[in-house]
ROVEXBA-159213 format. One record per atom (N, C-alpha, C, O): residue number from 1; residue in three letters; z, y, x; chain. Coordinates in Angstrom, 3 decimals, padded with zeros to 6 digits. Layout:
// ROVEXBA-159213
+------+------+----------+----------+----------+-------+
: resi : resn :        w :        v :        u : chain :
+------+------+----------+----------+----------+-------+
:  NUM :  ALA :        Z :        Y :        X :     A :
...
+------+------+----------+----------+----------+-------+
This chain:
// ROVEXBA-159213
+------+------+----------+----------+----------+-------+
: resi : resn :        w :        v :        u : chain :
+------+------+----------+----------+----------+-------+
:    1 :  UNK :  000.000 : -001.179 :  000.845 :     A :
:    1 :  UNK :  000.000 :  000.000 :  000.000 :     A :
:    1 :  UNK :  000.000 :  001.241 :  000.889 :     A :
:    1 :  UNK :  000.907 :  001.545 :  001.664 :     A :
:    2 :  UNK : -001.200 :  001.961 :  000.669 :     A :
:    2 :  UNK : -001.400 :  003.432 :  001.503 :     A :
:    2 :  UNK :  000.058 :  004.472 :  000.827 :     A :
:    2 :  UNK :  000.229 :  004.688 : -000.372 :     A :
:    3 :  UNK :  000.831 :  004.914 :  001.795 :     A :
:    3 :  UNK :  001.497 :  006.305 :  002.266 :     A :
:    3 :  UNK :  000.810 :  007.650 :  001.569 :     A :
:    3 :  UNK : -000.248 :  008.118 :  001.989 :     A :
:    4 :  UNK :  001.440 :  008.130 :  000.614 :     A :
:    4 :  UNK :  001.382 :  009.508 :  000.162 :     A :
:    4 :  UNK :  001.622 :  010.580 :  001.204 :     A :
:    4 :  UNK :  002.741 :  010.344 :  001.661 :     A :
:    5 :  UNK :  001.229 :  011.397 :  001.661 :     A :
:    5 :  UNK :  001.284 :  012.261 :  002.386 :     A :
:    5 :  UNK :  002.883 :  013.581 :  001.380 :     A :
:    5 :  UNK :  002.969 :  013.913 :  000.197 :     A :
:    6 :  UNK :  003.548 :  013.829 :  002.255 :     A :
:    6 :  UNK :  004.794 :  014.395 :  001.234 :     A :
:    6 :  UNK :  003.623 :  016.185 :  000.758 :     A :
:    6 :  UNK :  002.755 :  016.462 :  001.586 :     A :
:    7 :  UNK :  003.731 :  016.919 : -000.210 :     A :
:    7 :  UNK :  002.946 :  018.099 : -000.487 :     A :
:    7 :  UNK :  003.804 :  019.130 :  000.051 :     A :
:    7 :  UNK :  004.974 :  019.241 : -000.318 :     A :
:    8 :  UNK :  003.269 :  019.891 :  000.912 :     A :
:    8 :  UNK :  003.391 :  021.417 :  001.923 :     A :
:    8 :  UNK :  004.557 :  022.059 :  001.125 :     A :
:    8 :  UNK :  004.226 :  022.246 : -000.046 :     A :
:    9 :  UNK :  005.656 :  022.400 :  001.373 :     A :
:    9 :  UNK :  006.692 :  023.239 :  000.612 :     A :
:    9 :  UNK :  006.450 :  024.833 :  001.854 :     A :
:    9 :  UNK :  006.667 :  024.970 :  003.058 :     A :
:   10 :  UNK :  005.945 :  025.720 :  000.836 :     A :
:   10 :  UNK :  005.611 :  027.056 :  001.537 :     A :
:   10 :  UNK :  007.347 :  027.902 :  001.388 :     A :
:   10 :  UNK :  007.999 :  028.080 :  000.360 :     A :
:   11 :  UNK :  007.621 :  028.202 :  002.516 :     A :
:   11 :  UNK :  008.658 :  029.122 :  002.725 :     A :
:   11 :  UNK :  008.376 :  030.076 :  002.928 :     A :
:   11 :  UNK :  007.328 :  030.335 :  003.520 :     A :
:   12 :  UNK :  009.307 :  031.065 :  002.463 :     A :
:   12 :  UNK :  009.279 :  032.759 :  002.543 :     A :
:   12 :  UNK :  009.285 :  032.995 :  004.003 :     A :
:   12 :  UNK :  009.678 :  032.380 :  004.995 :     A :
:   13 :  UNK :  008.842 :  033.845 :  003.816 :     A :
:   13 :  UNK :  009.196 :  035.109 :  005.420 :     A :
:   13 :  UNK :  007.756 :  034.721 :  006.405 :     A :
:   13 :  UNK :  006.703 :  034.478 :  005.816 :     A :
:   14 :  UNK :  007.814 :  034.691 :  007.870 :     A :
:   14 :  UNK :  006.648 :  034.499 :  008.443 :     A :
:   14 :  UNK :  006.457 :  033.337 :  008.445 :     A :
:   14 :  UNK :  007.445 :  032.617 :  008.593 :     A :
:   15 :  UNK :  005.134 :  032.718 :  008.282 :     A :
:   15 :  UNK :  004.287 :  031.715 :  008.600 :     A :
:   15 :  UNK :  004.043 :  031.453 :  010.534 :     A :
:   15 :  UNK :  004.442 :  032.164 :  011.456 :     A :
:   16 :  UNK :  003.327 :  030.295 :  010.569 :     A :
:   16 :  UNK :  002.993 :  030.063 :  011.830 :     A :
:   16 :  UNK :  001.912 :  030.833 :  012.446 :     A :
:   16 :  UNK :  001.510 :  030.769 :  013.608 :     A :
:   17 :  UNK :  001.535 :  031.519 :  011.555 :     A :
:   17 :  UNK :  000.089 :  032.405 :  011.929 :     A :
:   17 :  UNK :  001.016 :  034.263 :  011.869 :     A :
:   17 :  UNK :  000.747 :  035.419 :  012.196 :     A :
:   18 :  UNK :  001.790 :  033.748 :  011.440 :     A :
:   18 :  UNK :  002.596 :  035.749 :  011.686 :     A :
:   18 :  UNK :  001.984 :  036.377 :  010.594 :     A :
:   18 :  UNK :  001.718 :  037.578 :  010.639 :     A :
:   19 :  UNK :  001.687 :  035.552 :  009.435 :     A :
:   19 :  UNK :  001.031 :  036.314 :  008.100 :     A :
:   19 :  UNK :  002.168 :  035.733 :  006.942 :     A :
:   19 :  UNK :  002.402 :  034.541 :  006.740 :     A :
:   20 :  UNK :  002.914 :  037.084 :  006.123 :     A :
:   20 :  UNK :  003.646 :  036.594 :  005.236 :     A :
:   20 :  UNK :  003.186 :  035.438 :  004.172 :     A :
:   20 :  UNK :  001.992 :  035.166 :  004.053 :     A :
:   21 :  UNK :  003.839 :  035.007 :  003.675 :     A :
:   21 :  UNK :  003.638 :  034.055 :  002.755 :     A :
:   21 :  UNK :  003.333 :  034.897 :  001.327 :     A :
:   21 :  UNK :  003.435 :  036.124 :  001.319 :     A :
:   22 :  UNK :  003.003 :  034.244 :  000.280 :     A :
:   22 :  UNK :  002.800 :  035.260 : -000.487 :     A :
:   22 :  UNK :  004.202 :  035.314 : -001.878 :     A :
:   22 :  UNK :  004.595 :  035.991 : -002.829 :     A :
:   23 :  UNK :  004.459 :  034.202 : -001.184 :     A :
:   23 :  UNK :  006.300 :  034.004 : -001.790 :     A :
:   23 :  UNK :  006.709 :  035.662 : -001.996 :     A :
:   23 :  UNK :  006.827 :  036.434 : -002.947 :     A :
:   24 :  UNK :  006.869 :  035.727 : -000.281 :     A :
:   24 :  UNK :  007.592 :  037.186 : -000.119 :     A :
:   24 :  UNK :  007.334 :  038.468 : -000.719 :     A :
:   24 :  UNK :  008.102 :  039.425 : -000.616 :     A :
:   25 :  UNK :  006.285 :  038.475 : -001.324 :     A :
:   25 :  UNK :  005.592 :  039.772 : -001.941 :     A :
:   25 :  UNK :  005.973 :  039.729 : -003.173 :     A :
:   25 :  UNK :  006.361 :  038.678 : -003.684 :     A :
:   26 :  UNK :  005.891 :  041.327 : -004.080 :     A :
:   26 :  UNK :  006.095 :  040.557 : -005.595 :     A :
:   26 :  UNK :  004.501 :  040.689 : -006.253 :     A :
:   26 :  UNK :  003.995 :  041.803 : -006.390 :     A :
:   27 :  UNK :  004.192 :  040.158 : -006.417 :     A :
:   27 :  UNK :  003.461 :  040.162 : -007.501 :     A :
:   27 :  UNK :  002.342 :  040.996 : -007.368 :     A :
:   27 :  UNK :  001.218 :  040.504 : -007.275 :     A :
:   28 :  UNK :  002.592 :  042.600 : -007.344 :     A :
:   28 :  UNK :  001.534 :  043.664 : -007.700 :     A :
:   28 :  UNK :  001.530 :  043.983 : -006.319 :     A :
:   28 :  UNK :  000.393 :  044.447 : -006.238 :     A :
:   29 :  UNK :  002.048 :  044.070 : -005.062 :     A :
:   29 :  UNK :  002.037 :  044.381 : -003.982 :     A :
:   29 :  UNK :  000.900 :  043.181 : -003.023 :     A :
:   29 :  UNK :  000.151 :  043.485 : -002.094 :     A :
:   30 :  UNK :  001.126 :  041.708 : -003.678 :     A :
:   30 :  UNK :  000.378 :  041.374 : -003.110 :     A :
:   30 :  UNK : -001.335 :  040.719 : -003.198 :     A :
:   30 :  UNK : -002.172 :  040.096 : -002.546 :     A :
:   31 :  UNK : -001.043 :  041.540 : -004.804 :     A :
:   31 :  UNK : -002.630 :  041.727 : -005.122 :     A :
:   31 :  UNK : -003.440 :  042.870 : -004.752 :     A :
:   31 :  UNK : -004.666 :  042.784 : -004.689 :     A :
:   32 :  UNK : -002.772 :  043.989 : -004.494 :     A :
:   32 :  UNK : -002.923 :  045.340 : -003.819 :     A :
:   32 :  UNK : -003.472 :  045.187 : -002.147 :     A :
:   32 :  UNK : -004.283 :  045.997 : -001.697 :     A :
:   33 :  UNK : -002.914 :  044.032 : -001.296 :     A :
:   33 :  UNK : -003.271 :  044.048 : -000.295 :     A :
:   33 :  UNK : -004.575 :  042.643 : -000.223 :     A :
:   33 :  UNK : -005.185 :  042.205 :  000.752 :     A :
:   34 :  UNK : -004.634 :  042.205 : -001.823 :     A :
:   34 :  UNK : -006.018 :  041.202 : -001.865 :     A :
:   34 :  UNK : -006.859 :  041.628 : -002.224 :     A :
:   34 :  UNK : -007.918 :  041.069 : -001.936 :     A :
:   35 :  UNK : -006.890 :  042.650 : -002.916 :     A :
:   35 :  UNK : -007.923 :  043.546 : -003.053 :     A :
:   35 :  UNK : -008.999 :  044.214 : -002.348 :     A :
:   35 :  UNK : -010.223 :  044.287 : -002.462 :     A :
:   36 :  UNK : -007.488 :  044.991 : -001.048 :     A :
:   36 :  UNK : -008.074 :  046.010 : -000.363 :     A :
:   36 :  UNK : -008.789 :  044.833 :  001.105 :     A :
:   36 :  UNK : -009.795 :  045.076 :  001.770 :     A :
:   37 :  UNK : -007.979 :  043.749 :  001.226 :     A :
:   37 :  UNK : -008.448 :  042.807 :  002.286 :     A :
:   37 :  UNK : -009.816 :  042.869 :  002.111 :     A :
:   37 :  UNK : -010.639 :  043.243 :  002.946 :     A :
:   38 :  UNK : -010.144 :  042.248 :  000.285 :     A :
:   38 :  UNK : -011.791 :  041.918 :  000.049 :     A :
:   38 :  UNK : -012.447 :  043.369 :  000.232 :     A :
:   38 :  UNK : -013.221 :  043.256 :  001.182 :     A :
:   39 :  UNK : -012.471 :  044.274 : -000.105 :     A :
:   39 :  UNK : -013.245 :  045.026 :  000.155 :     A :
:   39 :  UNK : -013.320 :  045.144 :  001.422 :     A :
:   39 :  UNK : -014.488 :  044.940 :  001.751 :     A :
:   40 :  UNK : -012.679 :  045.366 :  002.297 :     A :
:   40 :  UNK : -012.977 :  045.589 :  003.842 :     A :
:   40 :  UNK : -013.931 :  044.263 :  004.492 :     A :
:   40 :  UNK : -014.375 :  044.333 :  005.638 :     A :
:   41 :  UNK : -014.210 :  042.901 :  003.483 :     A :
:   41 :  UNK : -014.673 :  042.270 :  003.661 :     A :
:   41 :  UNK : -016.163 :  042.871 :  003.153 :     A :
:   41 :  UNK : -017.062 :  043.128 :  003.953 :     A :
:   42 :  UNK : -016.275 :  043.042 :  001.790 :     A :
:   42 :  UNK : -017.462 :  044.192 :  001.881 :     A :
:   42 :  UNK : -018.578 :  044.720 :  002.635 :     A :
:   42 :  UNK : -019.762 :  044.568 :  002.936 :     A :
:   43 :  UNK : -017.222 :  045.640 :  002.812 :     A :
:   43 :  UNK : -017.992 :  046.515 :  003.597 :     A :
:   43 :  UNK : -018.540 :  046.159 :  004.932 :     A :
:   43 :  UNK : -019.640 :  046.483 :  005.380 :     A :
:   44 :  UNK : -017.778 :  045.572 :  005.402 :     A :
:   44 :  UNK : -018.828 :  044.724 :  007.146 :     A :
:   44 :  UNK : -019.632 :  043.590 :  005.924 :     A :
:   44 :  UNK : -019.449 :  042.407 :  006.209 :     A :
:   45 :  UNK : -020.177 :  043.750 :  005.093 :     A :
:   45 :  UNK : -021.247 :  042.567 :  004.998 :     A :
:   45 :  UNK : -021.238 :  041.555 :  004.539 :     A :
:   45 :  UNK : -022.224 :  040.861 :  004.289 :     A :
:   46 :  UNK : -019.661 :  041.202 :  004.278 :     A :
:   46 :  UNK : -019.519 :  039.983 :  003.439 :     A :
:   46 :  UNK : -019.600 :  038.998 :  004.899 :     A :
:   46 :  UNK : -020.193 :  037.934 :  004.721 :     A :
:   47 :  UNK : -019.166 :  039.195 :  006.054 :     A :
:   47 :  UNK : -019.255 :  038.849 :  007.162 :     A :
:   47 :  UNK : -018.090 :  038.044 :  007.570 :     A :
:   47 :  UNK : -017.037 :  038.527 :  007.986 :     A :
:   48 :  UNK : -018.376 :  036.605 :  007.406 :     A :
:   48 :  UNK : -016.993 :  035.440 :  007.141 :     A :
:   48 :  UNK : -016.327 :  035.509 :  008.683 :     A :
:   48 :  UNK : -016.962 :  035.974 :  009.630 :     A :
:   49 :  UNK : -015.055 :  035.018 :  008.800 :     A :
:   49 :  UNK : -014.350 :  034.523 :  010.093 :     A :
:   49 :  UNK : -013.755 :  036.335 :  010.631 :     A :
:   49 :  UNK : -013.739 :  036.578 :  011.837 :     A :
:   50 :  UNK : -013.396 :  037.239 :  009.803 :     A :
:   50 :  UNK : -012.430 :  038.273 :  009.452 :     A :
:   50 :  UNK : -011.246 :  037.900 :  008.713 :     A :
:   50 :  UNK : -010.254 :  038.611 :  008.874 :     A :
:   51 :  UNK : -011.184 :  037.074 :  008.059 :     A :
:   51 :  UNK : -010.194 :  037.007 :  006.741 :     A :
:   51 :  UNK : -008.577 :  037.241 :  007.549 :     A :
:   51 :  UNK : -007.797 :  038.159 :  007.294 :     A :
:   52 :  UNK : -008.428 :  036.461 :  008.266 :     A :
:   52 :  UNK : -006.841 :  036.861 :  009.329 :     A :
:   52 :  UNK : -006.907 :  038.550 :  009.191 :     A :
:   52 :  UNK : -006.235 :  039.109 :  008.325 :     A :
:   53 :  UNK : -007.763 :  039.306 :  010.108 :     A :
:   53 :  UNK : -007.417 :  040.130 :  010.418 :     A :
:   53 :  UNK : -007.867 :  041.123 :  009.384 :     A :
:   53 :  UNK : -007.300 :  042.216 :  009.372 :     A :
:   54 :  UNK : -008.748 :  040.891 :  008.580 :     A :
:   54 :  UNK : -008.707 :  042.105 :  006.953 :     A :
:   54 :  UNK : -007.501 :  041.845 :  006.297 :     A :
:   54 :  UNK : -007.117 :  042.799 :  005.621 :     A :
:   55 :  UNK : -006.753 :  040.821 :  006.280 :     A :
:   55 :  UNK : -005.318 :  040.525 :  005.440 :     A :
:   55 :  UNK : -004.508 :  041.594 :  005.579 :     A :
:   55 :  UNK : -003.971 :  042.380 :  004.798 :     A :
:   56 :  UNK : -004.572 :  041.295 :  007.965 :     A :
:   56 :  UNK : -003.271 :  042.016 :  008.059 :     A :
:   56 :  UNK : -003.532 :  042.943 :  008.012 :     A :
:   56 :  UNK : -002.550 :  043.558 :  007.599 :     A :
:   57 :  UNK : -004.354 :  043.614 :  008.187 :     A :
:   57 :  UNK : -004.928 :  045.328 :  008.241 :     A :
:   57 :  UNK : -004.622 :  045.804 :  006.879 :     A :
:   57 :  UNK : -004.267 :  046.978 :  006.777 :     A :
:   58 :  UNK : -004.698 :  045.122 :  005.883 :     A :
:   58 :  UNK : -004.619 :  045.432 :  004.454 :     A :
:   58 :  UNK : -003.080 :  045.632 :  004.858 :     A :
:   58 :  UNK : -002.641 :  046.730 :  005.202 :     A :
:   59 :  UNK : -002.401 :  044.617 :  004.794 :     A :
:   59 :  UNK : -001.204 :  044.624 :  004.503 :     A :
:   59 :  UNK : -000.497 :  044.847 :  004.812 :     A :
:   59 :  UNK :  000.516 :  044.306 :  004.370 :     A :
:   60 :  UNK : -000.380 :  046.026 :  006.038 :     A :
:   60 :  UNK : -000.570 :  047.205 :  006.865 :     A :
:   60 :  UNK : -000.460 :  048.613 :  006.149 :     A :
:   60 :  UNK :  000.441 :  049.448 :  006.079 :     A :
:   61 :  UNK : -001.744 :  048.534 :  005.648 :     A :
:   61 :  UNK : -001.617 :  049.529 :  004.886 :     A :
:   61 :  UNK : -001.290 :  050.064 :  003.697 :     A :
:   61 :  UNK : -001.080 :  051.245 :  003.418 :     A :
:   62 :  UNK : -001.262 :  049.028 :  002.961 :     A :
:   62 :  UNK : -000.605 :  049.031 :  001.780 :     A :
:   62 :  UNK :  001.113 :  049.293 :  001.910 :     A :
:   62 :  UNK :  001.801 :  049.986 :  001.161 :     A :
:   63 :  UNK :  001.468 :  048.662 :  002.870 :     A :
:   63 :  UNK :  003.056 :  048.797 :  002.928 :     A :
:   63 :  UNK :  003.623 :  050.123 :  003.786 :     A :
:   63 :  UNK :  004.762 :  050.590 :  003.814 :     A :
:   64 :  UNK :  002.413 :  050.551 :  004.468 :     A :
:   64 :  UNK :  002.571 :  051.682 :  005.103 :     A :
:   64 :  UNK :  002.752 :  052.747 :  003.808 :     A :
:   64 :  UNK :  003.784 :  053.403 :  003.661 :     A :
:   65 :  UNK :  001.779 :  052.813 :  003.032 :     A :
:   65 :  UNK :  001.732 :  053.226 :  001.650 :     A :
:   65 :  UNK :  002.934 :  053.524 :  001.348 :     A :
:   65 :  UNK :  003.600 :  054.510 :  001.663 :     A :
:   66 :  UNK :  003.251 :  052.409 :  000.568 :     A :
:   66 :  UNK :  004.598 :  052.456 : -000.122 :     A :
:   66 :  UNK :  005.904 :  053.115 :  000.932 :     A :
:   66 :  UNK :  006.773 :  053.857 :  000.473 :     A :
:   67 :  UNK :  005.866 :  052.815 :  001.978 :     A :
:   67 :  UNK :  006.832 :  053.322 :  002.487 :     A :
:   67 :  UNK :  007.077 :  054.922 :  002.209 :     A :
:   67 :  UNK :  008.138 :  055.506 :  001.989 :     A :
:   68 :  UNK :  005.714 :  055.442 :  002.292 :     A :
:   68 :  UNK :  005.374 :  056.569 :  002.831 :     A :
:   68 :  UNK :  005.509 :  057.714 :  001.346 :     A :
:   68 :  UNK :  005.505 :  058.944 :  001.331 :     A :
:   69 :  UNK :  005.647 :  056.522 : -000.036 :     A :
:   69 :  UNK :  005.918 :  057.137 : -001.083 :     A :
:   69 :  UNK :  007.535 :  056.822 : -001.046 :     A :
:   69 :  UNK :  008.320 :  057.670 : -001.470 :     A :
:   70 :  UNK :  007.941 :  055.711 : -000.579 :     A :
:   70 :  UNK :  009.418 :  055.840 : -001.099 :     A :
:   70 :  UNK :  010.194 :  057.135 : -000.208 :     A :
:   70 :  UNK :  011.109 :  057.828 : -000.655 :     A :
:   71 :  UNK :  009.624 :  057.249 :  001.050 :     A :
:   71 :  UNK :  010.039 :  058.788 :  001.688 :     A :
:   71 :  UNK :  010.104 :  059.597 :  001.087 :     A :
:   71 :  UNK :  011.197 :  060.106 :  000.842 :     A :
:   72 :  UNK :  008.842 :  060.115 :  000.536 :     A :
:   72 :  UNK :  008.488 :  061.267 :  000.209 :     A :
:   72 :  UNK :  009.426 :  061.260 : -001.500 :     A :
:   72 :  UNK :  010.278 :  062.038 : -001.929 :     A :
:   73 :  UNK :  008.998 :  060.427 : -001.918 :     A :
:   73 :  UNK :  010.246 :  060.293 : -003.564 :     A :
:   73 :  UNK :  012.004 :  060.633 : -002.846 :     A :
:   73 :  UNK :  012.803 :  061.377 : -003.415 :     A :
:   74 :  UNK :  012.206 :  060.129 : -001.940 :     A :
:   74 :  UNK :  013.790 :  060.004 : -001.603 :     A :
:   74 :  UNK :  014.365 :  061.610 : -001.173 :     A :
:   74 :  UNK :  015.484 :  062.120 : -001.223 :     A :
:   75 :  UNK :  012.936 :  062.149 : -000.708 :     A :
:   75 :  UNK :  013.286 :  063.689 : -000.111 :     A :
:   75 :  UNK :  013.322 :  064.329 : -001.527 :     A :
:   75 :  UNK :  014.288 :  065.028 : -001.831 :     A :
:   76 :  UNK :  012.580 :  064.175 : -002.168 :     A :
:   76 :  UNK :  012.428 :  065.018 : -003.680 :     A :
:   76 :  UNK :  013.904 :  064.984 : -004.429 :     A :
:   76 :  UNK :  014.396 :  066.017 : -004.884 :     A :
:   77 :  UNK :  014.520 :  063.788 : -004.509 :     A :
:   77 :  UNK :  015.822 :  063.208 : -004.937 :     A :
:   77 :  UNK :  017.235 :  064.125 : -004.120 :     A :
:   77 :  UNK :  018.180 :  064.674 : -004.687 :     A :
:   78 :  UNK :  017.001 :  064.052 : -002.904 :     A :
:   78 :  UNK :  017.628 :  065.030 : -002.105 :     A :
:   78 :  UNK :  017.714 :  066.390 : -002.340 :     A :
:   78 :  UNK :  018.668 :  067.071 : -001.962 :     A :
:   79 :  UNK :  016.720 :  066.830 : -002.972 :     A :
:   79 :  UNK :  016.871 :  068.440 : -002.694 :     A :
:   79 :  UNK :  017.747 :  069.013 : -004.319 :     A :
:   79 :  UNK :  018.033 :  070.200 : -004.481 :     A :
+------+------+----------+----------+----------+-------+
């Protein structure tokens, strides 16, 4: 009798490739950085063997984003 292989249990936080899991994201944050990944796929052409590095670049910037609103909201709150 052939051995079942046990099925991949994905854990939060970094992966072996240094790309979050998508555990860690919620929801709208990490369709925001699947979005912007595909388009940057796009735009070079639809040009395969990018996907690593349009992810992280996305997801980069997207969180740069948000940061950059929760600043700017936290100073407004301050004054």
């Amino acid at each position: 009798m052939k051995r079942q292989a046990k099925p991949r249990v994905l854990r939060t936080g970094k992966s072996h490739n240094g790309l979050e899991n998508a555990h860690a994201f919620p929801d709208s944050i990490y369709v925001r950085v699947a979005v912007l990944a595909y388009s940057m796929y796009e735009r070079r052409g639809r040009q395969d063997g990018h996907d690593i590095e349009d992810w992280i670049e996305a997801e980069k910037t997207i969180l740069e984003k948000i940061a950059s609103q929760d600043t700017r909201s936290k100073a407004r709150s301050d004054v």
